[in-house]
C-alpha positions in Angstrom: 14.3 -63.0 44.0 13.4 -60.0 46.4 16.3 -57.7 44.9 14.9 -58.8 41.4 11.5 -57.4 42.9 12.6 -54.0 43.9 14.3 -53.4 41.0 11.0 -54.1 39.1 9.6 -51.5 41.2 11.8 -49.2 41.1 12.1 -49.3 37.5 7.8 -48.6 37.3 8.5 -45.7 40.3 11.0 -44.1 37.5 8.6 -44.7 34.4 6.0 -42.8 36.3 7.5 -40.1 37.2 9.0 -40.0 33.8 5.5 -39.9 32.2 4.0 -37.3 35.2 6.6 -35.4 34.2 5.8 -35.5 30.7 2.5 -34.8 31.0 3.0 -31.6 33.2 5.3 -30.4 30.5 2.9 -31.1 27.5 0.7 -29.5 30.3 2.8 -26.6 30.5 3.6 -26.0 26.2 -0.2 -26.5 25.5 -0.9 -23.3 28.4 1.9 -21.6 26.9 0.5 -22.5 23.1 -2.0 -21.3 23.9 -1.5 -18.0 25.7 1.0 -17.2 22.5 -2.0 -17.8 20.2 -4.5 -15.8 22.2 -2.0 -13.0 22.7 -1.0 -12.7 19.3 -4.2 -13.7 17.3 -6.9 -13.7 19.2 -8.9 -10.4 18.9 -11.4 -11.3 22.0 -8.3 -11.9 24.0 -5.8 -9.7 22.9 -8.8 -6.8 23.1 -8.7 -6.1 19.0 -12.4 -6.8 19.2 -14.2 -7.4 15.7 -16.9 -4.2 15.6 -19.5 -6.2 13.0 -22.6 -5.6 13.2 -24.5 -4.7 9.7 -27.7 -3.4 11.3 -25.7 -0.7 13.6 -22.0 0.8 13.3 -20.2 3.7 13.1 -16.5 3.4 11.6 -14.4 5.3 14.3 -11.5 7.2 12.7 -13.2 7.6 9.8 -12.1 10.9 7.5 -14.2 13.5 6.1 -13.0 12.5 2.7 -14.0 8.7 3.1 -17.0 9.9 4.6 -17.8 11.8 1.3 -16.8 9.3 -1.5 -16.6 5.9 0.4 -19.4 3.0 -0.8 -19.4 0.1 1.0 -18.2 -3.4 -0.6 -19.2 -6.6 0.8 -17.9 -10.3 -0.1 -18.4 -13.9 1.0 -14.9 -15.8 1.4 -14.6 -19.2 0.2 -15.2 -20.5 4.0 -18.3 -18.5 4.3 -17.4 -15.1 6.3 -18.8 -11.6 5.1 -15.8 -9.7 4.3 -16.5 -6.0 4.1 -14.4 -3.2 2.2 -14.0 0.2 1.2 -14.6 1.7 -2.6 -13.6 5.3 -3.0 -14.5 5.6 -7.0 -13.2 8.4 -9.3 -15.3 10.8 -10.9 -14.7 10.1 -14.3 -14.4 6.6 -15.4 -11.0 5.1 -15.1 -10.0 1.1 -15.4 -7.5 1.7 -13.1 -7.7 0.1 -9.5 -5.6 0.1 -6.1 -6.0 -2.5 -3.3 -4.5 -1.2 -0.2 -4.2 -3.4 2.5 -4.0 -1.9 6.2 -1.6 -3.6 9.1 -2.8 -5.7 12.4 -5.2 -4.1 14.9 -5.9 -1.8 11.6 -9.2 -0.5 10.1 -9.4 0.8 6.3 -9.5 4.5 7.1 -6.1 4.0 8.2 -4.6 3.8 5.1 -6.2 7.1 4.1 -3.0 8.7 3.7 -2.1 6.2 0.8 -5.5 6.2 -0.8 -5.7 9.5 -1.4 -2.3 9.8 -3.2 -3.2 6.3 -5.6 -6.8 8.5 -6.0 -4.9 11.8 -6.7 -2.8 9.4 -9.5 -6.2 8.6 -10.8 -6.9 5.3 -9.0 -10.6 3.6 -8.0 -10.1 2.5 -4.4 -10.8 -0.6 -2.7 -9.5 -0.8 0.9 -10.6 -4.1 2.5 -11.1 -5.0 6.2 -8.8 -7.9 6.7 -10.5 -10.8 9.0 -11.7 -10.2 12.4 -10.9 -6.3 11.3 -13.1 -3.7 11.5 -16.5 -5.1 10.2 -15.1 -8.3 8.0 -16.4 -11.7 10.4 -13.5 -13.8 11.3 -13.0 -15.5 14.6 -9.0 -15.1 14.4 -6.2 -13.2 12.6 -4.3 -15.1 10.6 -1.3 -12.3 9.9 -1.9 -12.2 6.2 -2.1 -16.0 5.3 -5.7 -16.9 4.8 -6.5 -13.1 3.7 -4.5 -14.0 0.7 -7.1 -15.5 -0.7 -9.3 -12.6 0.3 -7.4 -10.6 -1.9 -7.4 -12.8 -5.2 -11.6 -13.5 -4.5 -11.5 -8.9 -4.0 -9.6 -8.7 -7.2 -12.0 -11.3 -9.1 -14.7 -9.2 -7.8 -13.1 -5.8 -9.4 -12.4 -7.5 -12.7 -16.2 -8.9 -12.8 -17.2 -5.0 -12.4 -14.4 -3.4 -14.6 -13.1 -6.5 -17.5 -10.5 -3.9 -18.3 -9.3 -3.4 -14.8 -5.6 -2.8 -14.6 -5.3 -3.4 -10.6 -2.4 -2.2 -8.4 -2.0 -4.4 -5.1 -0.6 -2.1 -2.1 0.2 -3.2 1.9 1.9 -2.0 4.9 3.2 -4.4 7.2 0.5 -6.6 7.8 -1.0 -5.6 4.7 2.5 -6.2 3.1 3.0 -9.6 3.7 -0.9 -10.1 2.7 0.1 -8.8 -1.0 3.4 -10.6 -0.9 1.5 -14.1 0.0 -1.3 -13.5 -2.6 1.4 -12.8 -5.2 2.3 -16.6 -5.1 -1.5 -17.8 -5.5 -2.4 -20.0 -9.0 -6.1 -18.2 -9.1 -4.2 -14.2 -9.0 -6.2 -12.6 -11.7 -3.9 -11.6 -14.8 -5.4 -8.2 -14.2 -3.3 -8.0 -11.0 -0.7 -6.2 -13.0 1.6 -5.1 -10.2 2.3 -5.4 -6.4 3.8 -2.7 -3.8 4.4 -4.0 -0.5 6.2 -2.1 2.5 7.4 -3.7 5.4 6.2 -6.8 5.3 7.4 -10.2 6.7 9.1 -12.9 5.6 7.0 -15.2 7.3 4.8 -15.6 10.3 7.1 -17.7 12.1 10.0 -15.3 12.0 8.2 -12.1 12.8 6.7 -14.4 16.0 10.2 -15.9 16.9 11.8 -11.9 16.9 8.4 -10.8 19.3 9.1 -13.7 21.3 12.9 -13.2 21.6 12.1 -8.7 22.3 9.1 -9.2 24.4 9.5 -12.4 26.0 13.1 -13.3 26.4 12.5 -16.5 25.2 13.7 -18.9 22.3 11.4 -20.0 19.4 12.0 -23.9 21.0 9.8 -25.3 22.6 7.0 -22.4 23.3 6.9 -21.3 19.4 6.2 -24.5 18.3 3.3 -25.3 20.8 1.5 -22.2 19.7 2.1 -22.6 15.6 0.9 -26.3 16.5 -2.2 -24.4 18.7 -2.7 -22.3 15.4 -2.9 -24.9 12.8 -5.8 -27.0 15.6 -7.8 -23.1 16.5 -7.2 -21.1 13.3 -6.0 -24.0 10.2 -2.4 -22.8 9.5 0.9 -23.3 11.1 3.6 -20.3 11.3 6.0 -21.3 9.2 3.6 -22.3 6.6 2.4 -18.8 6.7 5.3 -17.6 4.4 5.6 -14.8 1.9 9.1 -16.1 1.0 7.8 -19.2 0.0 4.6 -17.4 -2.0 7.1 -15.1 -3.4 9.2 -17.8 -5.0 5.9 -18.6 -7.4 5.3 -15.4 -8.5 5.8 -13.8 -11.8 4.0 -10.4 -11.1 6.2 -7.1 -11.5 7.1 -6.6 -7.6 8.6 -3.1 -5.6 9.9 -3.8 -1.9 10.2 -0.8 0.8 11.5 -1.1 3.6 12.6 1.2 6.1 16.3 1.2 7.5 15.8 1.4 11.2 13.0 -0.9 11.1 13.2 -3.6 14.3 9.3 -4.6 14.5 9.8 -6.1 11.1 13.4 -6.2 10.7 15.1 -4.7 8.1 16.9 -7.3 7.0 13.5 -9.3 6.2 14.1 -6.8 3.1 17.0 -8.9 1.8 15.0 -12.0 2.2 11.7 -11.4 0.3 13.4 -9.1 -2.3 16.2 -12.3 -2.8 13.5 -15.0 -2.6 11.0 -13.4 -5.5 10.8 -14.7 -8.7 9.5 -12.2 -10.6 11.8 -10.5 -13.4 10.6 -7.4 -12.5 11.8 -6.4 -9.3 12.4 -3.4 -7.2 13.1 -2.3 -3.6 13.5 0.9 -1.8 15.6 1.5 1.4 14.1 4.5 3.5 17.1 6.0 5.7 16.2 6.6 9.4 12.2 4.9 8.7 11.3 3.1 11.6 8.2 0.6 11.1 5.6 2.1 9.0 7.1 5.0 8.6 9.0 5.0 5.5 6.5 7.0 3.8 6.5 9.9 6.4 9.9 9.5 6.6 11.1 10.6 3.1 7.7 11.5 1.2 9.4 12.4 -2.0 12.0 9.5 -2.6 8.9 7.3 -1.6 6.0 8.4 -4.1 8.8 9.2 -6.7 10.1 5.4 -6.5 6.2 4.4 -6.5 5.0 6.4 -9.4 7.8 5.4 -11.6 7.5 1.8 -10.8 3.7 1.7 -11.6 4.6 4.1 -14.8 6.2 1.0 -15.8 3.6 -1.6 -15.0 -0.3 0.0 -15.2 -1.6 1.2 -18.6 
């Protein structure tokens, strides 16, 4: 009777250490969770402060041309956050439109560089301010996932102006995967009659998992998990739903892919992936020899705007 006691007790002394144990763990993911989530999305932690303030602000970075020609845009999202943008309108009327989407920790100006060439091609410009970006409201950055539908309400908005609008969608990295994930939405205006994106992402998830694996050391299991399961609780998406392969796959808008070769922030071979997973007809993509991230452009100007002007030649009236 008294061995058949101890063994009772034993047996509770192992379940509770067992479950203290468990708890420190689930202790542990849910600080690691969330210092993944704050590092990579938070702007108040990760210092990428949103600068909103309608009554008082000055856009730093800002060029003399955009300070010239640049009229401020301003849109409500479907959740309610004041979304501001960037209209750089030709002279002369023209019912052609680019949307150039800047990276993460970007601002509009930014993109100048690309603006100005879509202008010089006869182009109206809109460059939004993704969320928690420059002077768009936003509590967290959500890598291009809920800005997709940012970019289909910024199209509507171009289409109410112009009915004739012939609109071009253009990103960089970020701003890539942003167009890549609209691509896929039901509500993409037909007047979205093309989409360029450069090195953008396959997915949230795997661009996280490769940051966490260079910066960290560490395998996507279990710290990635915690903070895509922190993500969908703080900002309403998980990582791996957060996927421009996955949008791509719905998509039946004429699509070009760049990509540079010596990419490793988003890896080259993420160019394979998107390119493969599109279902669009019309498809392109564009290798840039020696480009690191972002720079495919700068890199090798002339194969770059050559490939871009002779897809849109194709595609925009």
């Amino acid at each position: 009777m008294e061995e058949s006691v101890k063994k009772r007790r034993a047996g509770q002394i192992i379940l509770i250490v067992l479950a203290v144990l468990l708890v420190l763990a689930a202790g542990g993911l849910t600080v690691a969770g969330n210092y993944l989530f704050n590092f990579a999305l938070d702007p108040q932690a990760c210092g990428m402060i949103s600068s909103y303030d309608p009554d008082n602000w000055e856009l730093t970075g800002k060029s003399a041309w955009f300070d010239e020609i640049a009229e401020d845009r301003w849109l409500t999202s479907h959740d309610g956050l004041a979304l501001h943008a960037l209209y750089l309108p030709r002279p002369e009327p023209s019912h052609k439109y680019a949307v150039i989407c800047h990276g993460y920790g970007s601002i509009p100006q930014d993109m100048g560089g690309f603006a100005s060439r879509f202008y010089d091609m006869g182009y109206n410009i809109l460059t939004p301010a993704a969320r928690c970006h420059e002077l768009s409201q936003g509590r967290y950055a959500s890598m291009g996932w809920l800005e997709r539908k940012d970019i289909v309400d910024w199209a509507d908005a171009l289409v109410e102006q112009d009915p004739d609008a012939e609109i071009v969608l253009f990103g960089v990295s970020m701003g890539g995967a942003t167009v890549m994930m609209t691509a896929g939405e039901a509500g993409l205006s037909p007047n979205v009659r093309c989409i360029i994106e450069d090195c953008g992402y396959t997915s949230v998830w795997d661009e996280f998992a490769g940051e966490l694996q260079t910066m960290f050391g560490l395998p996507t299991f279990p710290v990635l998990d915690a903070a895509s399961l922190v993500s969908q609780v703080r900002a309403g998406f998980g990582f791996k739903e957060a996927s421009s392969v996955e949008q791509l796959k719905k998509t039946a808008v004429p699509m070009l892919f760049i990509h540079g070769e010596e990419d490793t922030f988003v890896p080259y071979w993420m160019l394979d992936v998107v390119y493969e997973a599109c279902a669009s007809p019309e498809k392109e993509r564009l290798s840039i020899p020696g480009a690191g991230h972002g720079e495919a452009m700068r890199t090798d100007p002339e194969l770059y705007w050559a490939t871009v002007e002779g897809f849109l030649a194709k595609h925009m009236g």
